[in-house]
C-alpha positions as CSV (number, residue, x, y, z in Angstrom):
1,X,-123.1,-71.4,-125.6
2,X,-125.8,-69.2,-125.0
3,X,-129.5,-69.7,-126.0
4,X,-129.3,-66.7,-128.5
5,X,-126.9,-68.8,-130.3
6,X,-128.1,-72.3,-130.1
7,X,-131.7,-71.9,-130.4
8,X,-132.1,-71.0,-134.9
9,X,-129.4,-73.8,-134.7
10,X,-131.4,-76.5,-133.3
11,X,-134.6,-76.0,-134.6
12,X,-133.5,-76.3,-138.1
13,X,-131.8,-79.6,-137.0
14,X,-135.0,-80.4,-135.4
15,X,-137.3,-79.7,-138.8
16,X,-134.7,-81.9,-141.0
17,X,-134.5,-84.8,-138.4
18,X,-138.6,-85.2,-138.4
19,X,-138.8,-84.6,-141.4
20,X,-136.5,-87.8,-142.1
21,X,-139.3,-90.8,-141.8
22,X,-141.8,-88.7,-144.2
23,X,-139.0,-88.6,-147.1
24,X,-138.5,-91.9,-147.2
25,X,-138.0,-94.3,-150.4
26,X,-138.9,-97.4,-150.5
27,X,-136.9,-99.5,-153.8
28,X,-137.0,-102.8,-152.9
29,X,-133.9,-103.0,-151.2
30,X,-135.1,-101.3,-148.4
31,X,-133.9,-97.5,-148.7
32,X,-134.4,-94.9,-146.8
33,X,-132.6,-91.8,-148.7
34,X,-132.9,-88.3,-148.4
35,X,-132.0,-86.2,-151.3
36,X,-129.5,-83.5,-149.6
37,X,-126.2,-85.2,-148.3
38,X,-125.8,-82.2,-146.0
39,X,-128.4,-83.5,-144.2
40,X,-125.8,-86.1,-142.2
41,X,-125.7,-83.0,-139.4
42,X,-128.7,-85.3,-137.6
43,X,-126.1,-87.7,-136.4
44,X,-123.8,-84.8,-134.9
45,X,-125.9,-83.3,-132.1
46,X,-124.2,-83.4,-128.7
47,X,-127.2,-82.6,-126.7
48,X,-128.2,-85.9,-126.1
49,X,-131.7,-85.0,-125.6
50,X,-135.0,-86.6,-126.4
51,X,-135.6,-84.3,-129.2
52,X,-132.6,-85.9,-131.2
53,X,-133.3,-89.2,-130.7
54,X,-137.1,-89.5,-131.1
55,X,-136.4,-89.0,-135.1
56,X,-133.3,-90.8,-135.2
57,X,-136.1,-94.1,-133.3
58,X,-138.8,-93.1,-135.5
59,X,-135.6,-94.0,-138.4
60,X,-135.0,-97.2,-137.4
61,X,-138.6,-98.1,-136.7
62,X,-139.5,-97.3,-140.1
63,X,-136.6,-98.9,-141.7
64,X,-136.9,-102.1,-139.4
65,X,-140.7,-102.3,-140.4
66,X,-140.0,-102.4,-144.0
67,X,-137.4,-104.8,-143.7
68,X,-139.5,-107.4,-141.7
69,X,-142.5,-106.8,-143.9
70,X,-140.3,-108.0,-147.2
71,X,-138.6,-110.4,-145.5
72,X,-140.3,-113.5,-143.7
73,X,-138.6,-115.2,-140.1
74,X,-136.9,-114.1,-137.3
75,X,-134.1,-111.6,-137.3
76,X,-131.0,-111.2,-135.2
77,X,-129.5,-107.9,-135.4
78,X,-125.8,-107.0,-134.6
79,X,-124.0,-104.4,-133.6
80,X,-121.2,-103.3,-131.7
81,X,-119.1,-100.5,-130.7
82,X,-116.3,-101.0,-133.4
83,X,-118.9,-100.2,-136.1
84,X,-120.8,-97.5,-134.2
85,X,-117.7,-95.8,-132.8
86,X,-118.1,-93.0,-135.1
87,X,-121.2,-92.0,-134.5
88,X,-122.1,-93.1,-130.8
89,X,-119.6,-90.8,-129.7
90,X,-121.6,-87.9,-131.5
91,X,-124.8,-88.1,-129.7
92,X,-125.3,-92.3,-129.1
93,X,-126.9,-93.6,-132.1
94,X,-127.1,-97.6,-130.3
95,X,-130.0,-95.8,-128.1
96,X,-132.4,-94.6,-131.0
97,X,-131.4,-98.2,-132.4
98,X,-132.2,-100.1,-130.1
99,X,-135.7,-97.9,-129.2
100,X,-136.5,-98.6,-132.4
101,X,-136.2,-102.1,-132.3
102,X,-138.4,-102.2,-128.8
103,X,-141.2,-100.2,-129.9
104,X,-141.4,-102.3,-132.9
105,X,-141.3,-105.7,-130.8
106,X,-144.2,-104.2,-128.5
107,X,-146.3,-103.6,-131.9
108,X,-146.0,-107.2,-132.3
109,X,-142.7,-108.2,-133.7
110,X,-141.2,-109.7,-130.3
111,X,-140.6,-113.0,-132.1
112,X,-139.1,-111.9,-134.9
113,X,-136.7,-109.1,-134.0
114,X,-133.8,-109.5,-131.5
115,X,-131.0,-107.0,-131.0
116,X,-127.6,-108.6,-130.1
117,X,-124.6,-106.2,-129.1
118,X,-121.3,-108.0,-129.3
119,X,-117.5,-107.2,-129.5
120,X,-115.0,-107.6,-131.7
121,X,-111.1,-108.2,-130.6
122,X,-108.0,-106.5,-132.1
123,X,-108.0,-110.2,-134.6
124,X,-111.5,-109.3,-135.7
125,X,-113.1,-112.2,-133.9
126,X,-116.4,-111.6,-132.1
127,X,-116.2,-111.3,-128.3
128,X,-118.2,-110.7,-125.6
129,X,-121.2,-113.6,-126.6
130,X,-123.3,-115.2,-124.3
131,X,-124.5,-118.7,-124.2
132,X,-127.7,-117.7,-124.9
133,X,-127.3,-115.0,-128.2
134,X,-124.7,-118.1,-129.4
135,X,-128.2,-119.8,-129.3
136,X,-130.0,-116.7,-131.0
137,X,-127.4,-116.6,-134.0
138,X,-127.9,-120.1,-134.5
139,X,-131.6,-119.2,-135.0
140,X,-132.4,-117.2,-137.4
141,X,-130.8,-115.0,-140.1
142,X,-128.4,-112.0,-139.3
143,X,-128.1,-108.6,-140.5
144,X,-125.5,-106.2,-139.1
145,X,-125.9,-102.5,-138.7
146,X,-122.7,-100.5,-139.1
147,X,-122.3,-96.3,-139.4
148,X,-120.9,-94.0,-142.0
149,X,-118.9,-96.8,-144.3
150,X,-118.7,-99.9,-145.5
151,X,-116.1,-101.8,-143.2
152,X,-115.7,-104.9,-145.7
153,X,-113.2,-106.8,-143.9
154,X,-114.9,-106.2,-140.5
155,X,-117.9,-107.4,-141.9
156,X,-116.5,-110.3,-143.5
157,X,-115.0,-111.6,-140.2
158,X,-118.1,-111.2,-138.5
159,X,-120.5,-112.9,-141.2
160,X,-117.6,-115.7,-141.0
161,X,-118.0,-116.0,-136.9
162,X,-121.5,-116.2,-137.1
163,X,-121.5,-119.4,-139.6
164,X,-119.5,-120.7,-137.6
165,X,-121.5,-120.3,-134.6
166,X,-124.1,-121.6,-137.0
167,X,-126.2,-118.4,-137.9
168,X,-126.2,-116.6,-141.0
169,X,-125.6,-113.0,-142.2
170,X,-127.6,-112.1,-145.4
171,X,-128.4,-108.4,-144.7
172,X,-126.2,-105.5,-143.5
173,X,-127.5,-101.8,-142.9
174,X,-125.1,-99.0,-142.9
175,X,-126.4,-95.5,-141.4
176,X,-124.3,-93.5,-143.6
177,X,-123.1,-95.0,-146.8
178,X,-120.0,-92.5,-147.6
179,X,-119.0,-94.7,-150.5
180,X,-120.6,-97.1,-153.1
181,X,-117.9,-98.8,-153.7
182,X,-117.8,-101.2,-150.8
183,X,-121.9,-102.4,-152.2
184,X,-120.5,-104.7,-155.1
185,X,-117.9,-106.5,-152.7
186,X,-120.6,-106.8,-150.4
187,X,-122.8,-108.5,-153.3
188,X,-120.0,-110.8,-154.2
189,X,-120.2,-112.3,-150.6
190,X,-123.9,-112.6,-151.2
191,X,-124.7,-109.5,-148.5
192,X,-127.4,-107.1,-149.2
193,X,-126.8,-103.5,-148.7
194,X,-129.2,-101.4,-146.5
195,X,-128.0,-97.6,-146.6
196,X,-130.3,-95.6,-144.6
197,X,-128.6,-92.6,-145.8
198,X,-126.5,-91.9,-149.3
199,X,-124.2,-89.2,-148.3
200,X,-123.0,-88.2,-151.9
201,X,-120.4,-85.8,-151.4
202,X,-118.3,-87.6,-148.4
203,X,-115.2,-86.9,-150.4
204,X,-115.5,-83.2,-150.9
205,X,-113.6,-82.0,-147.9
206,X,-114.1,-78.3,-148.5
207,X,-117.8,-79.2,-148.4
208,X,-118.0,-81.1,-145.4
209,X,-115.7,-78.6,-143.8
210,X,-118.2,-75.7,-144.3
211,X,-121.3,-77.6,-143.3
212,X,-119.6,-78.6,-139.7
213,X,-119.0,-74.7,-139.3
214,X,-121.7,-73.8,-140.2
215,X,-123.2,-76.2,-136.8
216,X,-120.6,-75.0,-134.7
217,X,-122.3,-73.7,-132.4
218,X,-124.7,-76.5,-131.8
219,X,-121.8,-78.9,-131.4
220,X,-118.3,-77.4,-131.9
221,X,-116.9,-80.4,-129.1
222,X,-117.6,-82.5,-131.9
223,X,-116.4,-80.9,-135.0
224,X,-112.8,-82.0,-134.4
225,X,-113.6,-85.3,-133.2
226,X,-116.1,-85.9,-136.7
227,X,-113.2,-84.9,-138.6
228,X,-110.9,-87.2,-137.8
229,X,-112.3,-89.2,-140.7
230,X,-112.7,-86.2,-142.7
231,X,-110.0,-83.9,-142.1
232,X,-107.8,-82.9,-144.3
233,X,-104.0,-82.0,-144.0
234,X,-103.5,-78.6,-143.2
235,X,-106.5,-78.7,-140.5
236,X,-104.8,-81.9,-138.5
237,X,-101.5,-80.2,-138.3
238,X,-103.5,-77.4,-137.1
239,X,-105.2,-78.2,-134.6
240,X,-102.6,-81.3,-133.4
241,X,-99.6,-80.3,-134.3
242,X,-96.9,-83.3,-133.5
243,X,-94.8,-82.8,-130.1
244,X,-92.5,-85.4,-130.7
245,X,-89.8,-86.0,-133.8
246,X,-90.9,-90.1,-134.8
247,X,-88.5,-93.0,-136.1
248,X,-90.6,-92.3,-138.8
249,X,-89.9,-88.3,-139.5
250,X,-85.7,-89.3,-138.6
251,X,-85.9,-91.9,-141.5
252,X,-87.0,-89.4,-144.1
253,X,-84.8,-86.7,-143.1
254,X,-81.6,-89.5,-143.8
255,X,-83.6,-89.7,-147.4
256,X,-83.5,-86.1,-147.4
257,X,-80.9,-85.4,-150.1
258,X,-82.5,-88.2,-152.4
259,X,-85.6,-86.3,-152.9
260,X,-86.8,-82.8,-155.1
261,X,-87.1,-80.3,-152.6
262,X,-90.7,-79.5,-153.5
263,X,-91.2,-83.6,-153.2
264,X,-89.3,-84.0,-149.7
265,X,-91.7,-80.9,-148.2
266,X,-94.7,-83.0,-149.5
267,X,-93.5,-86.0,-147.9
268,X,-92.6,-84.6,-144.5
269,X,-95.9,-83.0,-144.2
270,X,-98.0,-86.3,-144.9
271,X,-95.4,-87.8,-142.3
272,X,-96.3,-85.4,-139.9
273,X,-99.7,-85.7,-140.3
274,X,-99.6,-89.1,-139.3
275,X,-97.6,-88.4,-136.2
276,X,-100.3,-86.0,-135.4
277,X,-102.5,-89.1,-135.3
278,X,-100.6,-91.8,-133.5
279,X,-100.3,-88.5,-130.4
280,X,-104.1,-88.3,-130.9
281,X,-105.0,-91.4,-130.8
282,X,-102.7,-93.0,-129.0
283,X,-102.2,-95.2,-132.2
284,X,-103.4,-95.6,-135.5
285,X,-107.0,-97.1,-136.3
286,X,-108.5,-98.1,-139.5
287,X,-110.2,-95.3,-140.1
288,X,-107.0,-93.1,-139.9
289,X,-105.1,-95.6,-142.9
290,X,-108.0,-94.4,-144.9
291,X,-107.4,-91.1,-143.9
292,X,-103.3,-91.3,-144.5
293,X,-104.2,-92.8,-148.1
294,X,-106.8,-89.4,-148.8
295,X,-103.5,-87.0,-148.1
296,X,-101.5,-89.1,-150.3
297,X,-104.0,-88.7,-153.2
298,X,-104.8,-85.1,-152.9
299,X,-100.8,-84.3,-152.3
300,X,-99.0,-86.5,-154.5
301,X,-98.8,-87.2,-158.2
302,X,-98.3,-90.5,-160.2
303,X,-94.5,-89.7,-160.8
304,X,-94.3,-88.5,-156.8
305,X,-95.7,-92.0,-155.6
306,X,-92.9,-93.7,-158.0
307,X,-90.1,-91.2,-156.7
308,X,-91.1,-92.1,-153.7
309,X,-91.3,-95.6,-153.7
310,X,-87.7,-96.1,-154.8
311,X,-86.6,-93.8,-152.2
312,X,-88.6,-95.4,-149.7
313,X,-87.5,-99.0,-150.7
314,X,-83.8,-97.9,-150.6
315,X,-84.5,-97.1,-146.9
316,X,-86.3,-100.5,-146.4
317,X,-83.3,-102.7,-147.5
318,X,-81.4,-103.2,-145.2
319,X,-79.0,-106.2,-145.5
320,X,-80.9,-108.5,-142.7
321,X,-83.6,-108.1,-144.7
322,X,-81.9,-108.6,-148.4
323,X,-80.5,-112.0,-147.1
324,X,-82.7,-113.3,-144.4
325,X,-85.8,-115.7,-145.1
326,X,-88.0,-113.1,-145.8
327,X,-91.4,-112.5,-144.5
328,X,-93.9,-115.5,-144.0
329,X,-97.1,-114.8,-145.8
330,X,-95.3,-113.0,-149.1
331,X,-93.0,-116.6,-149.1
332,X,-96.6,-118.4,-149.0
333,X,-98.1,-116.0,-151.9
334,X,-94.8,-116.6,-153.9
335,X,-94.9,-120.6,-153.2
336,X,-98.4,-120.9,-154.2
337,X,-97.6,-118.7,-157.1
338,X,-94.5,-121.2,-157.9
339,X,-96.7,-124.5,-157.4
340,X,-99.7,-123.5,-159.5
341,X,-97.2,-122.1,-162.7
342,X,-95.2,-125.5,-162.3
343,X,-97.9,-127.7,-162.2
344,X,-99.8,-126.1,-165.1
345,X,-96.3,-126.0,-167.5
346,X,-95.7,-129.5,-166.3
347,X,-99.3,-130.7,-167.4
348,X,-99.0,-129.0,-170.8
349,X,-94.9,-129.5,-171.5
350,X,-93.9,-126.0,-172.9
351,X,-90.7,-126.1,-174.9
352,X,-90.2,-122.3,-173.1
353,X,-91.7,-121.3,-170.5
354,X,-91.8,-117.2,-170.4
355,X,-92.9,-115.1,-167.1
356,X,-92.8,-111.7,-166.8
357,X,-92.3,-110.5,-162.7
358,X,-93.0,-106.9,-161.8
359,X,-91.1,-105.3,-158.8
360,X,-89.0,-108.4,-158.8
361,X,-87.0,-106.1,-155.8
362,X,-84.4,-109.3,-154.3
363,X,-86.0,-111.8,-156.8
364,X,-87.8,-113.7,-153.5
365,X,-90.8,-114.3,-156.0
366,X,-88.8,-115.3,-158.9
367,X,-86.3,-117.7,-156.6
368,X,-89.6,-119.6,-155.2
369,X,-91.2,-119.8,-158.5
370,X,-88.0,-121.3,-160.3
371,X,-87.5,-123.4,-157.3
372,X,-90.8,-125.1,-158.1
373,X,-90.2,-125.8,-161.8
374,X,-86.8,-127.2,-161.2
375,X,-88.8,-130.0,-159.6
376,X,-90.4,-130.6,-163.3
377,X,-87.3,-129.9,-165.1
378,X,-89.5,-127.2,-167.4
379,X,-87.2,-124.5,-169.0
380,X,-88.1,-121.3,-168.8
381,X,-86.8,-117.4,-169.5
382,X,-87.8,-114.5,-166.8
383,X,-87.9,-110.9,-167.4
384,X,-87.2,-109.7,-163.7
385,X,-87.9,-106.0,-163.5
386,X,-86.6,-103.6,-160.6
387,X,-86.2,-100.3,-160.2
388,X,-84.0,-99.5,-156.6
389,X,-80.4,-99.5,-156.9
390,X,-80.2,-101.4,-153.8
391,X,-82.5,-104.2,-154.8
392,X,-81.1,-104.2,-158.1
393,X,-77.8,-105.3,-156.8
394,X,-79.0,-108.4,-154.9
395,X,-81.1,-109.4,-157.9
396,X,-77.8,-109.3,-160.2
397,X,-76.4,-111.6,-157.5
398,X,-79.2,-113.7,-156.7
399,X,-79.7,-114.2,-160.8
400,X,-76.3,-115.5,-161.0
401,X,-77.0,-117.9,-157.9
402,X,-79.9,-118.5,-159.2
403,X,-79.3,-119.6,-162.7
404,X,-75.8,-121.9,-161.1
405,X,-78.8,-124.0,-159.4
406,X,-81.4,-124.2,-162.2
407,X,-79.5,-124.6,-165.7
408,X,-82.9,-124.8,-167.4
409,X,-83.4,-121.1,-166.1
410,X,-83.0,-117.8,-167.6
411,X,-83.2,-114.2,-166.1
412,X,-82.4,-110.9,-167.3
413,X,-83.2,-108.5,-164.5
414,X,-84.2,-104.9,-166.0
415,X,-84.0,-101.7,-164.0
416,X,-87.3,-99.8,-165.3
417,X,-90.2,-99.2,-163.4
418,X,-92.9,-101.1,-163.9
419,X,-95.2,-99.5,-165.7
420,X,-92.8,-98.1,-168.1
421,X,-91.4,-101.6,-169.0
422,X,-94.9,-103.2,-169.4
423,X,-96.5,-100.5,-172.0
424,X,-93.4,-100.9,-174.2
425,X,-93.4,-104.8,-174.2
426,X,-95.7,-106.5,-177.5
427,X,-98.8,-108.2,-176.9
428,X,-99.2,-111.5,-176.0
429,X,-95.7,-111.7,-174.8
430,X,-96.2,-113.9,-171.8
431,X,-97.4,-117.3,-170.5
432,X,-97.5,-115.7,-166.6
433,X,-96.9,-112.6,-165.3
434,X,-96.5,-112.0,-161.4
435,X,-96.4,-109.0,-159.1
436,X,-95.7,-109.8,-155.2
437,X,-96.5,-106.9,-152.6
438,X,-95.6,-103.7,-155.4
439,X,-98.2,-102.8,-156.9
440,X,-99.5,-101.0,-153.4
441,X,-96.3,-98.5,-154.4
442,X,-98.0,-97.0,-157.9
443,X,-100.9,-94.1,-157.9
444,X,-104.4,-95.8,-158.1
445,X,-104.5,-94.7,-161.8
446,X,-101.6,-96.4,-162.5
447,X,-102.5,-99.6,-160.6
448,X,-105.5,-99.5,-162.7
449,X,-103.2,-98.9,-165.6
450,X,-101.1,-101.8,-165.2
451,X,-103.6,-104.6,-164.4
452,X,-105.0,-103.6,-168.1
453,X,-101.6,-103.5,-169.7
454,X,-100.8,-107.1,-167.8
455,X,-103.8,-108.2,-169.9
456,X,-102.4,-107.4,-173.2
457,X,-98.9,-108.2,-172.8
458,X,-100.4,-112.0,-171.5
459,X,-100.9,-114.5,-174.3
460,X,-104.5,-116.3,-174.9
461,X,-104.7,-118.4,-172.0
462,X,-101.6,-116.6,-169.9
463,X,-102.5,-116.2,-166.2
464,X,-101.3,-112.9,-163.9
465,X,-100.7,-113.2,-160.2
466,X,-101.5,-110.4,-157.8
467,X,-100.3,-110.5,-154.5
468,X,-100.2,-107.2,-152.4
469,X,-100.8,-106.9,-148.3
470,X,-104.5,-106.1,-147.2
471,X,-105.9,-102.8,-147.3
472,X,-103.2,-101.6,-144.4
473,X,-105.2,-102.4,-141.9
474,X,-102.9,-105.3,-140.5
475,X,-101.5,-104.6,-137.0
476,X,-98.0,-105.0,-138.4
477,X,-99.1,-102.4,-141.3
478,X,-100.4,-100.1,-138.4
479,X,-98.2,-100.4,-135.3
480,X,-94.9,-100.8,-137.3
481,X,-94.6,-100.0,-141.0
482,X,-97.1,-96.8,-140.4
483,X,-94.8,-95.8,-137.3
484,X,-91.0,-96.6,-138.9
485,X,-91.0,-97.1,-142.2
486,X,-91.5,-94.3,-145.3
487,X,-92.4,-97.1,-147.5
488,X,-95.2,-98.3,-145.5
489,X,-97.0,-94.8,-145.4
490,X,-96.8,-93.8,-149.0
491,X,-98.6,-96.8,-150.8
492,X,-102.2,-96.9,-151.5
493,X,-103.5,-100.7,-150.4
494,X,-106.2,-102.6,-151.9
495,X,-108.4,-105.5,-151.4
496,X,-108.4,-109.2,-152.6
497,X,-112.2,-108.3,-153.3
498,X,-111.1,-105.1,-155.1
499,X,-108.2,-106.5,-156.8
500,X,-110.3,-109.0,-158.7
501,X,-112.9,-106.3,-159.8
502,X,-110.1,-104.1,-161.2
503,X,-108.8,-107.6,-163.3
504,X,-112.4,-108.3,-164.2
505,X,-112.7,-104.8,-165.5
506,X,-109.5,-105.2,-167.6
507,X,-110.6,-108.1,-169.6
508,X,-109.4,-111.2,-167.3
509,X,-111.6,-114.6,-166.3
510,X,-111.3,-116.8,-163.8
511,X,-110.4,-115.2,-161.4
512,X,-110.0,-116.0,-158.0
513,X,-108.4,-115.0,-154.8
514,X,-105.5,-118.4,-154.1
515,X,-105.0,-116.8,-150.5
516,X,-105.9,-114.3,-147.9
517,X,-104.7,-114.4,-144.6
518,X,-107.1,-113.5,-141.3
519,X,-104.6,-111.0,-140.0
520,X,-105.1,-108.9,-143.2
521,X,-101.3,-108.9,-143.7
522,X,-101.5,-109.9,-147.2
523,X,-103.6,-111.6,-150.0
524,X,-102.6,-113.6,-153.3
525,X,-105.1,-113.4,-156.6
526,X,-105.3,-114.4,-160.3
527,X,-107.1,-114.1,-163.3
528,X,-106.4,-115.9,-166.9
529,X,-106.7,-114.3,-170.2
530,X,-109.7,-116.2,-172.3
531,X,-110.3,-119.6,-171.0
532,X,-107.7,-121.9,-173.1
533,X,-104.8,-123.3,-171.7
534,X,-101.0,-120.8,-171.9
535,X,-99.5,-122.7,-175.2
């Protein structure tokens, strides 16, 4: 890269980066905005030269001085490598970080400010902790600094291992906040957001793909690596085309002849794509899931996801599967499901008991449930709906086996798709309605659509039960489902957090999330319509 070249390039980075500290906003949560999201480039040099990270110091210096001036005590600020990763690589942001954090403590704030770098292991536990931070923690009040997003689960695990190791997180800064919708599930765990940064256009990939050109020749190494968050499609395949034919690519060409043409190409693509990443990475991070669930909304449509899904689910059933003991923590979400219906009909003895399940696939959900109020003797009709032919036919089976067992139990099993069914049904139709690890398989809209229309078909009082795996971020979801399994890649995953704010937005109270596991494999929630008792 000659001089010629570089020299316009950097300057201008220069004049932005200083000019950083004198546009800052102070609104009583501690911001520190600019007004152009563009202006992100500051965190992309790879020149690793004074001149970028005397701004990126004088950043954090102002930021940390505002904090500690609103906020009384000492302060223990975390970081580490998992939440930095993205930007560290780019031109070492934990340097200007902790800079910033030294100059301050020589201007008088050594007893008040203490940077703590720690780890965190593949189960999201913190690693890497001394005796004496453990001691530090345990001290005074946290606040963890992150880059670029809002890692919720990360975030949560590491506020939990601090209480634990008797500290307290209350405050987390993010460098780049690419989202806002990660802010209210922070506020729900009583976390303050600090976004140095509001990048406003982090979705526009068009956008972000012109500005990195435009800076390519300041830092072209870094373009591809940036975009590995950001890229879309087309450009992956591009530039890492996948060498290898997966388990995952064979699958969908033996699901070939099941799919539109136009629909099949879409698919193959996406699945290619995601090759392209495991060769890249050697694996699959979080980040990429995010990135996987992006191609899936620009490419497909509400009607392609539910093609797809029955496609995919026609794939997944094998007949170990169909007739073993199914999978541990969706057998816990149904049980719970099963002992909190029983013990609530039991309290208020319904003459009928009427539930409603949703993607009722084998009928595990509906098996456990009835299981649990044969113990109470309560009588009660099921509306089983199910779409894929193979499911179908073990839920005809399992209905008959099923209702043999429980004589006070009746189920008709419908082969609709959800959504469909649920919008034809009459309010105030049901005491319960449940919907175990399915609702990952509809378009966002339609997710959205369906929580509302649960609402209306529940009656005063009814309560609906949400259980769905974690975001994809589980290692299982990762390593396996995301490597061999069509069904695992075209879903878009949720949170317990953001699960509850969709039901809250559709009307429901009382909600509450009944169980999340720490491996973010799955997570049960529920919500009541009004406050009465079902009757």
């Amino acid at each position: 890269m000659s001089s010629a070249q570089s020299e316009p390039a950097v300057n201008e980075i220069l004049d932005r980066a200083s000019a950083l500290v004198d546009k800052a906003i102070y609104k009583g949560d501690f911001w520190l905005s600019v007004d152009k999201p563009t202006n992100y480039w500051i965190f992309l040099d790879d020149l690793n030269t004074s001149a970028f990270v005397d701004p990126l110091t004088a950043v954090f210096e102002t930021v940390f001085k505002q904090f500690l001036a609103a906020n009384p005590g000492e302060w223990n600020v975390l970081y580490c490598r998992q939440f930095l990763s993205h930007v560290t690589e780019l031109g070492d942001l934990i340097m200007p970080l902790a800079l910033g954090i030294e100059s301050l403590q020589k201007a008088g704030y050594e007893d008040r400010l203490r940077l703590i770098p720690v780890g965190i292991s593949e189960r999201r536990t913190l690693t890497q902790i001394s005796d004496e931070q453990r001691a530090q923690l345990a001290s005074g009040s946290c606040l963890i600094v992150i880059a670029l997003s809002v890692h919720v689960n990360l975030i949560e695990h590491m506020a939990a291992d601090v209480t634990r190791l008797g500290g307290k997180v209350t405050h987390v800064l993010t460098v780049v906040e690419r989202e806002e919708k990660g802010r209210p599930i922070l506020q729900r765990m009583g976390l303050t957001l600090i976004p140095m940064m509001v990048w406003q256009q982090a979705e526009d990939t068009l956008a972000v793909s012109s500005v990195l050109r435009s800076f390519d020749a300041v830092y072209e190494p870094y373009h591809r690596y940036f975009q590995e968050d950001f890229v879309d499609l087309d450009e992956i395949l591009k530039l890492s085309p996948p060498k290898e034919t997966s388990k995952l690519r064979n699958k969908l060409r033996d699901l070939q002849n099941q799919l539109p043409p136009p629909l099949y190409a879409k698919a193959e693509k996406i699945i290619r794509g995601v090759d392209a990443l495991y060769e890249r990475n050697q694996g699959i991070t979080n980040a990429d899931t995010e990135t996987i669930q992006r191609w899936l909304l620009k490419s497909l449509s509400a009607d392609d996801f539910k093609a797809m899904a029955r496609v995919a689910f026609a794939a997944w059933a094998t007949p170990e599967r169909l007739t073993g003991e199914g999978v541990q923590h969706i057998n816990l979400a149904n049980d719970i499901m099963g002992r909190e219906i029983a013990e609530t009909s039991q309290r208020l003895k319904l003459q009928m008991l009427r539930i409603l399940d949703l993607g009722a696939g084998a009928l595990g959900t509906v098996g456990r449930v009835v299981r649990k109020l044969a113990e109470t003797n309560t009588p009660v009709s099921i509306d089983a709906v199910e779409f894929t032919h193979e499911l179908l036919v073990a839920a005809f089976a399992k209905r008959l086996e099923l209702e043999k067992l429980y004589p006070n139990c009746s189920i008709v099993v419908h082969n609709q798709e959800m959504l469909t069914y649920v919008r034809a049904l009459p309010s105030d139709s049901y005491h319960y309605i449940t919907i175990s690890y399915a609702i990952h398989h509809l378009h966002p809209d339609e997710q959205s659509a369906l929580v509302q229309e649960m609402y209306r078909c529940l009656r005063p009082g009814g309560v609906c039960f949400i259980a769905d795996p974690q975001e994809g971020k589980s290692d299982f979801n990762r390593n396996v489902l995301l490597r061999e399994e069509p069904e695992g890649v075209f879903a878009i995953f949720s949170s317990p957090e953001k699960m509850i704010m969709s039901m809250e937005k559709a009307g429901f109270t009382r909600t509450q999330i009944l169980e999340k596991d720490l491996e973010y494999k799955g997570f049960l929630v529920c919500g009541t319509k009004q406050t009465q008792d079902p009757a």
